[in-house]
C-alpha positions in Angstrom: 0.0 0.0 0.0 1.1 3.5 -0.7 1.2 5.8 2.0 -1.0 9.2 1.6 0.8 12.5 1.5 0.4 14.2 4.3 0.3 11.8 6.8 0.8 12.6 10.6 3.8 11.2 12.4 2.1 8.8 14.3 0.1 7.3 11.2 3.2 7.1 9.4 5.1 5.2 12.6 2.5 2.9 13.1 2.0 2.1 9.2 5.7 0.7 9.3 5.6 -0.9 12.1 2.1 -2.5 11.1 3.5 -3.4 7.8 1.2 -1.1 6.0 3.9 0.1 3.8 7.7 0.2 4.4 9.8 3.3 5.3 11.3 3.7 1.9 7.7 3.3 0.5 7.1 6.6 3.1 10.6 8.3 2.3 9.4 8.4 -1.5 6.1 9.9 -1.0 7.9 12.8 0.7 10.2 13.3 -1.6 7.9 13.4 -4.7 5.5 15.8 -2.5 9.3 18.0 -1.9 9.6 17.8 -6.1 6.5 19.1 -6.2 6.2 22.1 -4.2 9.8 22.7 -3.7 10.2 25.5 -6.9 7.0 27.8 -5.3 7.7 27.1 -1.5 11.5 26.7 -1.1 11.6 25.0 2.1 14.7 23.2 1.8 18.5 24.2 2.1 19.3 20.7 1.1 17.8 17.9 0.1 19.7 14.4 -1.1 17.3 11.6 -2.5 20.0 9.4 -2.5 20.9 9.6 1.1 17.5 9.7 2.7 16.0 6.3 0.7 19.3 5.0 1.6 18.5 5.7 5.4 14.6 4.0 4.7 16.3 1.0 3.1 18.4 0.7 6.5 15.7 1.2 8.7 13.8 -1.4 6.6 16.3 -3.8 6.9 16.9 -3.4 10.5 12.8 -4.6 10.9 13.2 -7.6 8.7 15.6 -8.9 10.9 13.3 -8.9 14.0 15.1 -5.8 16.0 13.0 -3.3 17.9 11.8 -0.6 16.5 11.6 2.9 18.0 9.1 5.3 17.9 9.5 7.1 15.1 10.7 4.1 12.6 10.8 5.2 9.4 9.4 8.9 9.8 11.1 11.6 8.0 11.7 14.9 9.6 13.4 17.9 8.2 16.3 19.8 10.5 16.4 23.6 10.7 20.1 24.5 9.5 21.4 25.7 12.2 21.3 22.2 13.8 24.7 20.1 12.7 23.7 17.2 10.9 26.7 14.3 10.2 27.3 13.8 6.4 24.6 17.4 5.2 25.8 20.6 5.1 24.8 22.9 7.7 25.5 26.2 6.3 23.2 28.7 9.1 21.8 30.6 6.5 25.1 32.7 5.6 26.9 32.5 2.9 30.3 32.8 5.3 29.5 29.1 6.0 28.7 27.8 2.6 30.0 24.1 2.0 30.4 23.9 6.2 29.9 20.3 6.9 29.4 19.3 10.3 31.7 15.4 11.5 29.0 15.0 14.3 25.6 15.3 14.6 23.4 17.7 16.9 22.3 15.6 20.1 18.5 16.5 19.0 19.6 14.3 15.6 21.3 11.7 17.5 18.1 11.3 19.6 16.1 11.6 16.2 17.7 8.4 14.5 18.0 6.8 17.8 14.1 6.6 17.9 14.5 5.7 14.0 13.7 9.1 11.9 15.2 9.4 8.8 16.9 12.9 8.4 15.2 14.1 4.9 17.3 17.2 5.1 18.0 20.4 5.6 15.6 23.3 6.1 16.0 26.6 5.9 16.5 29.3 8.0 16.9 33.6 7.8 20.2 34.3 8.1 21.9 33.2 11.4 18.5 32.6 12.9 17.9 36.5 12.8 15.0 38.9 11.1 16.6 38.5 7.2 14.6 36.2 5.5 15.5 33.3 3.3 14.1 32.1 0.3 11.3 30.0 1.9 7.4 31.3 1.1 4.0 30.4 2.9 2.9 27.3 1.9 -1.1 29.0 1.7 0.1 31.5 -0.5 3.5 32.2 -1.5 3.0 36.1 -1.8 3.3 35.8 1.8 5.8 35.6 4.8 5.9 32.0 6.1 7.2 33.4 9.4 10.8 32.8 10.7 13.7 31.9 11.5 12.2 28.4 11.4 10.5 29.3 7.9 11.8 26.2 6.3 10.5 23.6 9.3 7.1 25.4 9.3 6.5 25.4 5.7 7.7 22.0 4.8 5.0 20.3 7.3 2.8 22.7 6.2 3.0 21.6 2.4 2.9 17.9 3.6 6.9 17.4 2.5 7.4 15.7 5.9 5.2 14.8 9.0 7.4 16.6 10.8 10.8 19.3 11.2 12.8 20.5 13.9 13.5 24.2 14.9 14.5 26.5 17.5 13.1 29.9 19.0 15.4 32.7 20.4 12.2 35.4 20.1 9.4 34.0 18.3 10.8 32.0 15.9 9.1 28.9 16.6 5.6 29.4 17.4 4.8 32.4 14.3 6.1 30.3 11.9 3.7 28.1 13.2 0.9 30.2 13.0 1.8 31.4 9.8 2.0 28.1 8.1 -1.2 26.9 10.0 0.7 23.9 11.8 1.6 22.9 15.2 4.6 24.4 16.6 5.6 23.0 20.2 8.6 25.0 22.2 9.3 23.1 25.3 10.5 24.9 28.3 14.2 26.5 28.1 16.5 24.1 28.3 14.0 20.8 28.1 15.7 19.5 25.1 19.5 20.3 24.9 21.5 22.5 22.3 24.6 20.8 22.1 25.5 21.0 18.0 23.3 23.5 17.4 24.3 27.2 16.0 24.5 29.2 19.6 22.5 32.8 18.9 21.7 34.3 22.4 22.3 31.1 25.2 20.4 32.5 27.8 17.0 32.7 25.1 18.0 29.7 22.6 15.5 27.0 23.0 14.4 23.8 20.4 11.1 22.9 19.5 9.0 20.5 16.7 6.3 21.1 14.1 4.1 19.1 13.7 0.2 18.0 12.1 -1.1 17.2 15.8 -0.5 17.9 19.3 0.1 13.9 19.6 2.8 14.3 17.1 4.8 17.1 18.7 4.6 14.9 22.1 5.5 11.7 20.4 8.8 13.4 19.5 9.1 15.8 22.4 9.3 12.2 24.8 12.4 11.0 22.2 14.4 14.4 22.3 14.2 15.9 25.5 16.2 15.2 28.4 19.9 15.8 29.6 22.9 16.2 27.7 26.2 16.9 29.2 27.3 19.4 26.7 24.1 21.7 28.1 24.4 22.8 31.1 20.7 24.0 30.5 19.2 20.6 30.3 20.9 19.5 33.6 17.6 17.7 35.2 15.6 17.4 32.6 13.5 14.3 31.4 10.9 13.6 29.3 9.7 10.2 31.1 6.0 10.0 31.0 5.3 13.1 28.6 3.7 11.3 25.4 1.5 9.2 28.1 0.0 12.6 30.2 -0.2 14.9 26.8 -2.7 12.0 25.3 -4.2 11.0 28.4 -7.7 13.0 29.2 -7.5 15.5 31.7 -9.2 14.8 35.6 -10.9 17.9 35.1 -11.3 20.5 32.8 -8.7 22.6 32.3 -8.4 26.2 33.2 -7.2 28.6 31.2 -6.3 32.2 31.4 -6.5 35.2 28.5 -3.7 37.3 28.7 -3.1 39.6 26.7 0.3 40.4 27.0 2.2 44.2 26.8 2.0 43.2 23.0 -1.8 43.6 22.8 -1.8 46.9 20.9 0.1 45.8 18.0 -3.0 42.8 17.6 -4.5 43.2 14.6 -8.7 44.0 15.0 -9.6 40.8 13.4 -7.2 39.0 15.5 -8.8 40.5 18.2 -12.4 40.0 17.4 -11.3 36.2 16.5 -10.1 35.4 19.9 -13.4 37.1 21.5 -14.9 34.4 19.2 -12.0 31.5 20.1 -12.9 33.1 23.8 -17.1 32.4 23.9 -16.3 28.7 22.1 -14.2 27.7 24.8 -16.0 28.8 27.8 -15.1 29.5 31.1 -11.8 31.7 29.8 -11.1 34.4 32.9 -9.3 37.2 31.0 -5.8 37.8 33.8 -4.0 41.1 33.2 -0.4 41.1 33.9 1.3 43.7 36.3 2.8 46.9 35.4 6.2 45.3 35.8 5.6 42.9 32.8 5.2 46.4 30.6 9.1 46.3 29.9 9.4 42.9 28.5 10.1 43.8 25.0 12.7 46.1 25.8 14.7 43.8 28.4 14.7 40.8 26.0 15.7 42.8 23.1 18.7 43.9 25.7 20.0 40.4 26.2 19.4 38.9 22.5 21.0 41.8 21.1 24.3 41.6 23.5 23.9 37.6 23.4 23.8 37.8 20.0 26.9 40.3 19.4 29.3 37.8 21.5 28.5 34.9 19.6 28.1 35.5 16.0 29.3 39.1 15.8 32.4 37.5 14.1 30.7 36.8 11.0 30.5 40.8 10.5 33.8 40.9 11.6 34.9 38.4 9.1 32.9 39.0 6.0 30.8 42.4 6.6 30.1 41.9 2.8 28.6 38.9 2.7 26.3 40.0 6.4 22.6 41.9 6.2 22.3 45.8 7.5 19.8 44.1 9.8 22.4 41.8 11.7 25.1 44.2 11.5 22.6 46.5 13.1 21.9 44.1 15.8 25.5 43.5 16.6 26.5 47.1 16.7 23.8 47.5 19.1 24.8 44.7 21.2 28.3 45.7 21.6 27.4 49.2 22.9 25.0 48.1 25.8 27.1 48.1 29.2 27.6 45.2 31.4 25.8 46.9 33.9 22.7 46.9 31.6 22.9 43.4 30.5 23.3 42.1 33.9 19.8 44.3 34.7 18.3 43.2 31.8 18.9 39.2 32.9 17.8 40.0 36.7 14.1 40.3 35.0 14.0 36.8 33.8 13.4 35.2 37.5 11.9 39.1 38.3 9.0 37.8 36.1 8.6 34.2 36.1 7.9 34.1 39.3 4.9 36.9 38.2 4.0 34.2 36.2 3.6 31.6 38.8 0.9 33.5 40.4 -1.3 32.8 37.5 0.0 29.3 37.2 -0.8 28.0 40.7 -4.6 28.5 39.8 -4.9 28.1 35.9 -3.5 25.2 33.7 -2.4 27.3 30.8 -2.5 31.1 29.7 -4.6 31.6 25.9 -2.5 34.3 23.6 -2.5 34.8 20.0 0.7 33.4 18.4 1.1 36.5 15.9 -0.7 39.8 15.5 -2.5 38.5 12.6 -1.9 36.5 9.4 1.1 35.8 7.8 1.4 39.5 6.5 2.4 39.8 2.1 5.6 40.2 1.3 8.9 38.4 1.8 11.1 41.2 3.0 10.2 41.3 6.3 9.4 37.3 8.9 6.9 39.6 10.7 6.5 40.5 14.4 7.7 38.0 17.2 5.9 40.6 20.1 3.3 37.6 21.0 6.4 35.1 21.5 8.8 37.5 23.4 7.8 37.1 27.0 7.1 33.5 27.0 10.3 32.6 25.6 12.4 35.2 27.7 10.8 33.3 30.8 11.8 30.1 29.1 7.6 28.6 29.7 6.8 26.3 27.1 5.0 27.2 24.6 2.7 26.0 21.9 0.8 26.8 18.6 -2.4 25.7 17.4 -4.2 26.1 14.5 -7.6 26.7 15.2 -8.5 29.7 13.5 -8.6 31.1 9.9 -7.9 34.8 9.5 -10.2 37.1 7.2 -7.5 37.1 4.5 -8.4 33.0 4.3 -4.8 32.4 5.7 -4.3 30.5 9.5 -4.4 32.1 12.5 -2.9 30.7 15.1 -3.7 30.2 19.1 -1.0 30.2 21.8 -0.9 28.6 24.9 1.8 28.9 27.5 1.9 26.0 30.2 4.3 26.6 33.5 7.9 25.9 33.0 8.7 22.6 33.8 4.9 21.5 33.3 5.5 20.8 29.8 3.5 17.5 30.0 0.4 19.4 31.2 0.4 21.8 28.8 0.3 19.5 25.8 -2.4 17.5 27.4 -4.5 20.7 28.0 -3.6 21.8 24.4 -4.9 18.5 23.2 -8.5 18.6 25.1 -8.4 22.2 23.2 -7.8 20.8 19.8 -10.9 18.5 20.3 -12.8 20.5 22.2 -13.1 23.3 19.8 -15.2 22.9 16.8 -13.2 23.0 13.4 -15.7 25.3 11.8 -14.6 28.0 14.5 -13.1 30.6 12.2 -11.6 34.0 12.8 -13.0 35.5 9.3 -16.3 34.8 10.5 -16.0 37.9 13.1 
C-alpha cells in the first residue's frame, strides 16, 4: 500500500511498524510531494534523494531482521540548519558558512535516529536565525511571509513534504512560523531538550522545539528528544519520562485557562482580536488575567539580552565577511556591543523578576490563551513579521505551543497560543490537546 501524503507522524510510525507500507515506501512519498512544491515554496537548504532512501532501506532492513523498533521508525523529519547534521551541510543561513559540513551530529539528531527518523534534510533558516529572510514562502500563499527563523521547518509540514521538522526559538521564531504556516509548533521549556550542536545565537533565550500536524505528534517526538545532555548545562535535570502518556491521556478535570493579553496587545491586529473574542465564547469559562505593570518592559529587556547575546556569539561573521552580512544583523550587533555590562546584567535580573509573576497565575490556571502572531502571515517576503506575542514567553523560558484553530479574514491560519508553567510541559500538551478537540473546526476568525 502507498502511504498518503500528508500523513501525521504517528500514522506514518504505526503504518511501518504494522506493515502497511515500508519506510522507503514513506521516504518516497515525501520526496515526490518536496519535487513538487519545492520550486513555489522553497523549504529546503538541502535535500539528497539518495541519502535519505538509503536511510529508509536501513531502517527497513533493521525490521526484517526482528530488531525493535523505535518510535519514530521510518518517519522523516526535516532539521532547521542551524542544527549540525553528520554527512549534510549545515550552512546557518550565511553565505560565510557555505560548503560547512558538520563530522557529528546535533544531540536532537542523534536522539532523532536513535528513535528511527530518517533525516530528509535540511531546512531553511533567515540568516543566522535572525530577522533577514531566506528564500522560503508560505505554503497557503506564496506572496506571503511563512514566518521565521524556522520558515523552512514550518513550511515543509505545512505543504505535507514531511510529518514533521525541527526548529528553534530565540524570540518568536518557533511558534509564528507556526501560525503562519497553519501547523503545530511546540517549544518546550528553556533548556527541556538540549542544544549541544546546534548554532548558539543568544544562550540564555536559545531554546528547540517541533512542528508538527497534531499535538500527539509534537509529544511523540518531544518524549524521544528531550532530556539531559552533558554538553548543556541548560538541560541539567531534565527528562521527558511519561510526557507522550500525560499529553494523550484525558484530563481529571477540565482545564483552566487564562486570557492574557500580554504588553503586545496593541500591536493585535482588530480581526485577530475580534477572533479570539470568538476563540474566547467557544471555549468557555476563559477568565481574561491582566499582567502587572512590571511585565510592561518585557520587549525592551529581552531585546537587551538577544542583542548583546547575540553580538558575543556571531558578531564575528561581521567581523569576518561584513560583505557577505545583512544591514539588519550588523545592526543588531552594533547595538549589542554598545549596551554596558551593567545593563545586560539588569536586563537578565528580569527573567526570574517575572517568572515568578508568572507563577501567580499558574498555581490556579492550567495554561494562559495568547495569540501566536498579530495576525496573518502578513504579504511580502522582505520582512518574517512581528515576534511581540512570543517574546515574554520565551524570555521566561515557559513552554510554549501553537495551534491552528483559526482562519484569518485574509483565508490564511491564525494561530492560538498557549503557555503551560515551566517545567509542566507534560500538562500543557495534554491541555492543548483537550483544546484541539474541544473546539469545533468550523470555529473561524473570518467569520468575526
Amino acid at each position: 500500500m502507498k502511504p498518503a501524503v500528508g500523513l501525521s507522524a504517528s500514522d506514518a510510525a504505526a503504518g511501518v511498524a504494522e506493515g502497511a507500507f515500508t519506510a522507503e515506501q514513506l521516504v518516497a512519498v515525501c520526496l515526490d510531494r518536496a519535487d513538487e512544491t519545492e520550486p513555489e515554496i522553497q523549504a529546503w537548504a538541502h535535500l539528497d534523494r539518495e541519502q535519505a532512501l538509503k536511510q529508509a532501506r536501513a531502517l527497513d532492513a533493521h525490521k526484517q531482521r526482528g530488531s525493535p523498533l523505535g518510535p519514530l521508525h521510518g518517519v522523516p523529519v526535516a532539521i532547521k540548519d542551524i542544527i549540525d547534521t553528520a554527512g549534510m551541510p549545515t550552512e546557518n543561513g550565511t553565505p560565510v558558512d557555505a560548503g560547512r559540513r558538520p563530522r557529528k551530529d546535533a544531540a536532537i539528531v542523534r536522539r532523532l535516529r536513535r528513535a528511527g527518523a530518517v533525516i530528509l534534510g535540511k531546512s531553511v533558516t533567515t540568516e543566522l536565525a535572525y530577522f533577514h529572510p531566506g528564500k522560503t514562502r508560505n505554503p497557503h500563499n506564496p506572496e506571503h511571509t511563512p514566518g521565521g527563523s524556522s520558515s523552512g521547518s514550518a513550511a515543509a509540514v505545512a505543504a505535507g513534504v514531511v510529518p514533521l521538522a525541527i526548529g528553534s526559538q530565540t524570540n518568536g521564531s518557533m511558534i509564528r512560523p507556526a501560525a503562519f504556516c497553519g501547523v503545530v509548533g511546540f517549544k518546550p521549556g528553556f533548556g527541556a531538550i538540549p542544544r549541544t550542536g546546534v548554532m548558539a545565537a543568544a544562550p540564555s533565550l536559545d531554546q528547540l522545539g517541533i512542528f508538527g500536524r497534531s499535538v500527539a505528534d509534537v509529544a511523540l517526538t518531544a518524549e524521544t528528544v528531550i532530556g539531559a545532555d552533558d554538553e548543556d548545562a541548560a538541560s541539567a535535570g531534565q527528562s521527558a519520562g511519561g510526557l507522550y502518556a500525560v499529553a494523550t491521556s484525558a484530563p481529571p478535570v477540565r482545564p483552566a485557562i487564562a486570557f492574557v493579553k500580554t504588553p503586545a496587545w496593541d500591536r493585535a491586529e482588530p480581526a485577530t482580536r475580534a477572533a479570539f473574542e470568538e476563540l474566547r465564547t467557544a471555549i468557555g469559562e476563559v477568565d481574561e488575567v491582566p499582567l502587572p505593570e512590571v511585565f510592561d518592559g518585557v520587549l525592551d529587556v529581552h531585546r537587551v539580552v538577544m542583542a548583546v547575546e547575540m553580538a558575543k556569539s556571531l558578531g564575528g561573521y561581521v567581523d569576518k565577511a561584513p560583505e557577505h552580512i545583512s544591514d539588519a544583523f550588523k545592526g543588531l550587533v552594533a547595538e549589542g556591543r554598545a549596551v554596558s555590562a551593567y545593563d545586560y546584567l539588569a536586563a537578565r535580573d528580569w527573567q526570574s523578576i517575572l517568572s515568578s509573576g508568572l507563577d501567580a497565575i499558574f498555581d490556579r490556571y492550567d495554561a494562559i490563551l495568547t495569540p501566536s502572531a498579530p495576525g496573518e502571515a502578513p504579504k511580502g517576503l522582505e520582512s518574517t513579521g512581528d515576534p511581540c506575542f512570543c517574546t515574554l514567553w520565551t524570555f521566561c523560558g515557559t513552554p510554549a505551543i501553537n495551534l491552528p484553530l483559526m482562519t484569518g479574514k485574509g483565508g490564511l491560519p491564525l494561530g492560538a497560543q498557549l503557555v503551560g508553567r515551566k517545567g509542566d510541559d507534560a500538562r500543557l500538551l495534554r491541555t492543548a490537546r483537550w483544546l484541539a478537540d474541544h473546539i469545533d473546526d468550523a470555529v473561524e476568525g473570518d467569520d468575526t
